[in-house]
One Martini backbone bead per residue (centre of mass of N, CA, C, O) as a GRO file, in nm:
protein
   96
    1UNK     BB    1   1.749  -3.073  -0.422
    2UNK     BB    2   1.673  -2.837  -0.222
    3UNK     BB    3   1.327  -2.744  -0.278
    4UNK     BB    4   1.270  -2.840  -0.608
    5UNK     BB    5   0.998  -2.949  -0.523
    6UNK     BB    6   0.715  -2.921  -0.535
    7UNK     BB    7   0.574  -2.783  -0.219
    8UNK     BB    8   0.813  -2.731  -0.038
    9UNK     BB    9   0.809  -2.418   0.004
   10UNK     BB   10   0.521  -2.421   0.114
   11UNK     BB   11   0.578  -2.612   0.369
   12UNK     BB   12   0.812  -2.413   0.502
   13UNK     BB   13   0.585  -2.140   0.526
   14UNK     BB   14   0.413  -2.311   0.732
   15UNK     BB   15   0.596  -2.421   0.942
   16UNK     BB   16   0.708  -2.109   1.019
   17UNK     BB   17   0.390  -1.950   1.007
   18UNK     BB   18   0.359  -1.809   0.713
   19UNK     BB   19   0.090  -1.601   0.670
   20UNK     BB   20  -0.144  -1.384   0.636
   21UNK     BB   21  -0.099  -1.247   0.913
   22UNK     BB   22   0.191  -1.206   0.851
   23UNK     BB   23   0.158  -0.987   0.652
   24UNK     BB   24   0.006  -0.789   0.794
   25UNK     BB   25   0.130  -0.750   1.101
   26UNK     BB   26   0.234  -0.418   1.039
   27UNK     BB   27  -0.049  -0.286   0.979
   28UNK     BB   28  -0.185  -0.394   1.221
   29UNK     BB   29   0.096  -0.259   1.394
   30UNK     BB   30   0.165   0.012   1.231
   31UNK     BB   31   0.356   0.022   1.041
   32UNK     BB   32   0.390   0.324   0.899
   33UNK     BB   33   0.135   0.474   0.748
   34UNK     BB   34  -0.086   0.262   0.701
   35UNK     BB   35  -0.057   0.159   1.040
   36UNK     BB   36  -0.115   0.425   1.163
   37UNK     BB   37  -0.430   0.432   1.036
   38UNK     BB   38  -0.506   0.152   1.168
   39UNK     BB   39  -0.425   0.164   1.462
   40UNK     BB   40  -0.613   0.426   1.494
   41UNK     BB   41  -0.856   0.206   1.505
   42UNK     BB   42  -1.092   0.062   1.576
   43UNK     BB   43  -1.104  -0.307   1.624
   44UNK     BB   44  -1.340  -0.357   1.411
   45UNK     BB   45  -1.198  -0.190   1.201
   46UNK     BB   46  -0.918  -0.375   1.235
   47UNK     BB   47  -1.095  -0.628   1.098
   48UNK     BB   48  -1.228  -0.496   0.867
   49UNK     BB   49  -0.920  -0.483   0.722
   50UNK     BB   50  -0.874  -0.772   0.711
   51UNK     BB   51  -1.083  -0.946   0.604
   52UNK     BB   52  -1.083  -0.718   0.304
   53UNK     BB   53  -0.779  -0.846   0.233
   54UNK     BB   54  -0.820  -1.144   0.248
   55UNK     BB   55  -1.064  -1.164   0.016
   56UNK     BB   56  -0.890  -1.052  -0.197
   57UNK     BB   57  -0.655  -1.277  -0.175
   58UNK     BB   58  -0.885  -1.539  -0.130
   59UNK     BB   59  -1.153  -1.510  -0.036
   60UNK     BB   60  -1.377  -1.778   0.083
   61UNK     BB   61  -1.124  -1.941   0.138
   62UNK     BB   62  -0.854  -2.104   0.193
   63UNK     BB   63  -0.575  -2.109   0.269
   64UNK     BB   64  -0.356  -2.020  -0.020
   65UNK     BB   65  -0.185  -1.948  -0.307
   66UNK     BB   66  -0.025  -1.626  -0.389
   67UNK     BB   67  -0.020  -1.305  -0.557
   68UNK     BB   68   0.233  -1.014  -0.592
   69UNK     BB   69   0.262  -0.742  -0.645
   70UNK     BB   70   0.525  -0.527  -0.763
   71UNK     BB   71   0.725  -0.221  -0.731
   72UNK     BB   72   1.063  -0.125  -0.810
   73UNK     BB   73   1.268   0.181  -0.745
   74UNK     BB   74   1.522   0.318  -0.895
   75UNK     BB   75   1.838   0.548  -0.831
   76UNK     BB   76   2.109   0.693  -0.972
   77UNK     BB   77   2.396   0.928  -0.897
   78UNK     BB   78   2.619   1.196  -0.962
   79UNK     BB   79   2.837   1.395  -0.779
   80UNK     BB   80   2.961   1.689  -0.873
   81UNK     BB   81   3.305   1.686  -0.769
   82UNK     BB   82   3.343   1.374  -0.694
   83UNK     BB   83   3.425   1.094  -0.629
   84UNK     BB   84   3.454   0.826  -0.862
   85UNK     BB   85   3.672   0.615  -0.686
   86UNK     BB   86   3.453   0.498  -0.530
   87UNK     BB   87   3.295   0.265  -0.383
   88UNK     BB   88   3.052   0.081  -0.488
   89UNK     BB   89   2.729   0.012  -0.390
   90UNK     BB   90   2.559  -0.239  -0.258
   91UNK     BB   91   2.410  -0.498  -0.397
   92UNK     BB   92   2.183  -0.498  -0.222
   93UNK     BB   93   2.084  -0.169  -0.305
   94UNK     BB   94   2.134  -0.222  -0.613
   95UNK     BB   95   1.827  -0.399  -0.613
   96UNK     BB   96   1.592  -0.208  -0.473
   0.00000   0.00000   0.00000
């Protein structure tokens, strides 16, 4: 079965180019409220604070796999006098 060996699938995310830079890439490139913030310093302040993620997340050592926990929040509501008989929502939506 395609990917089921240890280490296949970290092999496609590395030839893909998918490292820690890609990982940074939206925060240091402005995208959202904290790349907002990122965006807005000076260079070598966003040098230090790509340096200070990497390290958090690496230590000194070289790019190797990590964990990232995440939490994701979801609420679904029924508004009183609506159709019931509509269409549920996206399967993809509803996993968010």
């Amino acid at each position: 079965m395609k990917l089921s060996r240890q280490g296949q699938l970290a092999e496609v995310w590395r030839e893909a180019g998918l490292v820690l830079r890609r990982l940074l890439a939206p925060v240091l490139d402005g995208v959202g409220p904290a790349g907002a913030h990122v965006a807005a310093l000076e260079a070598p302040a966003r040098a230090r604070v790509h340096a200070r993620v990497r390290a958090k997340l690496l230590g000194t050592g070289a790019d190797r796999p990590f964990e990232l926990v995440a939490r994701a929040f979801c609420v679904r509501g029924l508004v009183p006098g609506a159709r019931q008989d509509a269409a549920p929502p996206s399967p993809r939506l509803a996993r968010r």
